[in-house]
N, C-alpha and C positions, 0 to 999 in steps of 0.2 A: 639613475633617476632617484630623486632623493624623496621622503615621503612628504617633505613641505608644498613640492611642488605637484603631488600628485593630488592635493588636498583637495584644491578649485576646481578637477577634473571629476571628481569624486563626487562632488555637491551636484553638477551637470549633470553628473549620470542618474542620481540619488532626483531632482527636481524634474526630471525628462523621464522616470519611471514610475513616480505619483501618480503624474497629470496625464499618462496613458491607464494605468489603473483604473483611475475615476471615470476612465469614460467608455470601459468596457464593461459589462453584464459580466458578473462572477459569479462561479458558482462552487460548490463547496469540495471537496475528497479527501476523506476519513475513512479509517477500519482498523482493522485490529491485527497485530505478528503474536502466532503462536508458535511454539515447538512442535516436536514430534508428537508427546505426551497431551498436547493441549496447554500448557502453560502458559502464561506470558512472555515476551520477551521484552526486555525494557534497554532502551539504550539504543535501539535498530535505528539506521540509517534510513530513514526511507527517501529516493529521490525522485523527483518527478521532471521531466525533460518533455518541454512543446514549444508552444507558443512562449511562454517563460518557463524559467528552471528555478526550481525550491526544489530544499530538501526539510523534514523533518526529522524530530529523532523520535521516538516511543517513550509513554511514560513507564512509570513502574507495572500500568496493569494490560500493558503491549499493547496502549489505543494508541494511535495517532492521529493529525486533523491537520487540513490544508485551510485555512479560514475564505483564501481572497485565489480563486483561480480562474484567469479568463477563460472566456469557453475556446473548448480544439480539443486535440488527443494529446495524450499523454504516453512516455512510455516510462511505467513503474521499474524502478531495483529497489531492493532490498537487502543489505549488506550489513552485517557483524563481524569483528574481525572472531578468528577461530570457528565462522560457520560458512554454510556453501552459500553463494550468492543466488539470489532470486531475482527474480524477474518477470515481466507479464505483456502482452500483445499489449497495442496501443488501447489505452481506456480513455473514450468520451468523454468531458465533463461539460453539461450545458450551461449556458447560462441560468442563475434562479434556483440550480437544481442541486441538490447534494446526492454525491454517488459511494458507495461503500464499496471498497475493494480487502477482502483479507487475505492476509498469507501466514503460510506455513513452512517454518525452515524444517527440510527433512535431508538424510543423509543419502548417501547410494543405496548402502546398505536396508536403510529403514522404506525409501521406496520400493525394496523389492518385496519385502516383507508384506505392505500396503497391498502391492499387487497378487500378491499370493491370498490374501484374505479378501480382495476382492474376486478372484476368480471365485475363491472357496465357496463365497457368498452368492454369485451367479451361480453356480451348479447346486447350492443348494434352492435358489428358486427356481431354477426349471422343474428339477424332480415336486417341487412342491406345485409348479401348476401341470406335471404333468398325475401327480395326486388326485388333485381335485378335480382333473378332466376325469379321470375314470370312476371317480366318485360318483359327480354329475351322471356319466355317458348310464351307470348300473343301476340307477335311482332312475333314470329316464325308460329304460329295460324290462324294469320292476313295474313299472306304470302301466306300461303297454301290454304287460301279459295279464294285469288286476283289470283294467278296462277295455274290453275288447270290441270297436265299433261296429256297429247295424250294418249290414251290406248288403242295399237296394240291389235286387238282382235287374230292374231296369237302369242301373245307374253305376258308371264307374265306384271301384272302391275306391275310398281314403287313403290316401297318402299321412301316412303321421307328421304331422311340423317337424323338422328335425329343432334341437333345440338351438337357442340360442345362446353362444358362449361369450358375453363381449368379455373386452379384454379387464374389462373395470371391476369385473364380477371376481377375477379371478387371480388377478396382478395386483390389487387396491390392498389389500393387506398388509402386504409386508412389504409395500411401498411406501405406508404408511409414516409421514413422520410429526409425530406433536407437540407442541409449543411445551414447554417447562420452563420451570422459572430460570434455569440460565440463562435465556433467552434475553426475557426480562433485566437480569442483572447484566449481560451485556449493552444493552440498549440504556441503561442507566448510566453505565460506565463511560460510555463514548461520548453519553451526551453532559456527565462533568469535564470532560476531556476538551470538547469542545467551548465549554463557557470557561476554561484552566487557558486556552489556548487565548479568548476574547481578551481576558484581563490582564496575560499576559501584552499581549498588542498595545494593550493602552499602555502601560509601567513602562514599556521600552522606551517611551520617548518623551518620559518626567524628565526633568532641569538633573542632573547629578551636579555632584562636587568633584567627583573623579572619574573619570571615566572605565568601560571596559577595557583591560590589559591581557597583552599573549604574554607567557611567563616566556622569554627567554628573546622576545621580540620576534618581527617578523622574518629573523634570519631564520630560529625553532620553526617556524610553517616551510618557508622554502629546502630547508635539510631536510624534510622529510616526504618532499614530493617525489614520485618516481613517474619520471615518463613514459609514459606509455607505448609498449613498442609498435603497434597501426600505427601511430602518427608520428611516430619517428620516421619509418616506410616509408609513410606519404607527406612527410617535412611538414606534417600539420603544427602550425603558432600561432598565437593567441595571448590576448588578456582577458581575463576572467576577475571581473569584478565583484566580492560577493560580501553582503551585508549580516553578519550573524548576530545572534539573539542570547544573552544568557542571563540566566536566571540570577536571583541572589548565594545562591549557592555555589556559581560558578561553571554552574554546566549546561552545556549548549542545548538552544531546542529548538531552534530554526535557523535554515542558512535561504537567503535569497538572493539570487546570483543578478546582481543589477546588470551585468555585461556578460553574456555569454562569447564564450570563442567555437568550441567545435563542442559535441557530446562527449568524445571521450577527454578532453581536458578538465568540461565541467564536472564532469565525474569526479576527475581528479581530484582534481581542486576540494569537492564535497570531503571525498573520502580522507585526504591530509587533517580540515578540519576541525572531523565530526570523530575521526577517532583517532589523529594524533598531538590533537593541539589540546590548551591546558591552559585555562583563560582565567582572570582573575574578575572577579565581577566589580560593577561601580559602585560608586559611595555616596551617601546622601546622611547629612547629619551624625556622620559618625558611624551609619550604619550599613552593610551589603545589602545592595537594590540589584533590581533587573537594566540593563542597559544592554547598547546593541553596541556593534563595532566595522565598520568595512576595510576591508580586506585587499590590496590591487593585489592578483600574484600574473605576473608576465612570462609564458611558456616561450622558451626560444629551445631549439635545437642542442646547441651549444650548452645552453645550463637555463635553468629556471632565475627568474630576477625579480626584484621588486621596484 
């Protein structure tokens, strides 16, 4: 298959994923990849697989942002190469609605650690609400012996109220948690992130003079797939058609898979990409603009093709 002739098939697939777009309710999914530390991570993968399949990449300050997503589930990964893969149950996104999902790359090691300080931290709240119960219970003690009630000899004695412990009284403390301005500069960040991502949407699809280029052609994307052994298993094939986004810079920040085949191709596919491909950005007046570029890669058994 030569790439002239997939050209017309291309535009089909690209004009029949518009005109379903526009007539579905979208709705938003954005958040933030941090490290162990809390950092940013910039560069992450993040893909999203439902009803349609994108993927994003992270900026410098680890926000990412889905602009256009029809409503269904989704099921998040999250992939860097040299970190452990992430992943997350299916997440809703409604229509109208923007949903926030964050993650955190952490190691084996570092979740144990995690967990060690979470128990650490559970044993130290129990002993502290078991503190304040006997606080409470001696204070209660102290009362009862300071006022001592009248007792009708025609009339039952009093019963003292036992006191009341709720849990709010006693747990609310160090359950506690309050807004700080990180907060704040998070929710700032996301939301340049998101008007970074708007403007970008538009710039993709200015007139260039040159279009975007894979440095080595589309043979450099096919050498470097690896197929996947489930679907080798189960002789899963496919064409995965996928439209990417790059900057003037050269570096990728959305991939939109206009043809999906199975998940773990599209995966594939993503991950070849977003972290082994090496794109030359378009040109406009002499200058590097943003352009997008689509992609056919054909999964066969035998070998991957274009």
């Amino acid at each position: 298959m030569t790439l002239q002739s997939v050209i017309p098939i291309l535009f089909t697939f690209i004009n029949i994923f518009s005109a379903g777009a526009d007539q579905v309710n979208q709705g938003r999914l954005m958040g933030r990849v941090t490290d162990y530390n809390g950092k940013p991570v910039a560069a992450a993968t993040v893909f999203a697989s439902g009803p349609t399949s994108k993927a994003v990449l992270t900026n410098a300050q680890g926000y990412y942002v889905f602009l256009a997503v029809p409503e269904g589930k989704y099921n998040l990964k999250v992939f860097k190469r040299g970190l452990p893969r992430l992943k997350t149950n299916k997440v809703y996104v409604p229509s109208k609605i923007t949903v926030r999902r964050d993650f955190t790359f952490i190691t084996e090691s570092q979740q144990q650690i995690l967990l060690a300080k979470k128990e650490k931290e559970q044993i130290r709240r129990e002993e502290e609400k078991k503190r304040l119960l006997a606080e409470r219970q001696k204070k209660t003690e102290v009362k009862q012996k300071v006022v001592k009630p009248v007792i009708d000899s025609k009339s039952k004695p009093s019963v003292p109220e036992k006191p009341s412990y709720a849990s709010t009284d006693i747990a609310m403390k160090p359950e506690t948690i309050e807004s700080t301005s990180n907060d704040a500069i998070i929710d700032i960040g996301l939301k340049a992130a998101a008007e970074a991502a708007e403007q970008a949407e538009k710039s993709a699809f200015d007139i260039v003079e040159k279009q975007v280029e894979i440095n080595g052609g589309l043979a450099a994307v096919i050498k470097q797939i690896v197929y996947p052994d489930i679907a080798k298993k189960l002789k899963i094939e496919g064409l995965v058609v996928a439209r990417v986004y790059i900057d003037s810079h050269g570096s990728l920040t959305r991939i939109d898979l206009l043809k999906q085949a199975h998940e773990l191709l599209d995966e594939e596919a993503v991950r070849v990409l977003s972290e082994e491909t090496v794109f030359t950005p378009a040109e406009r007046d002499g200058k590097n603009v943003a352009g997008a570029l689509t992609i056919p890669i054909k999964f066969k058994i035998a070998k991957v093709v274009w």
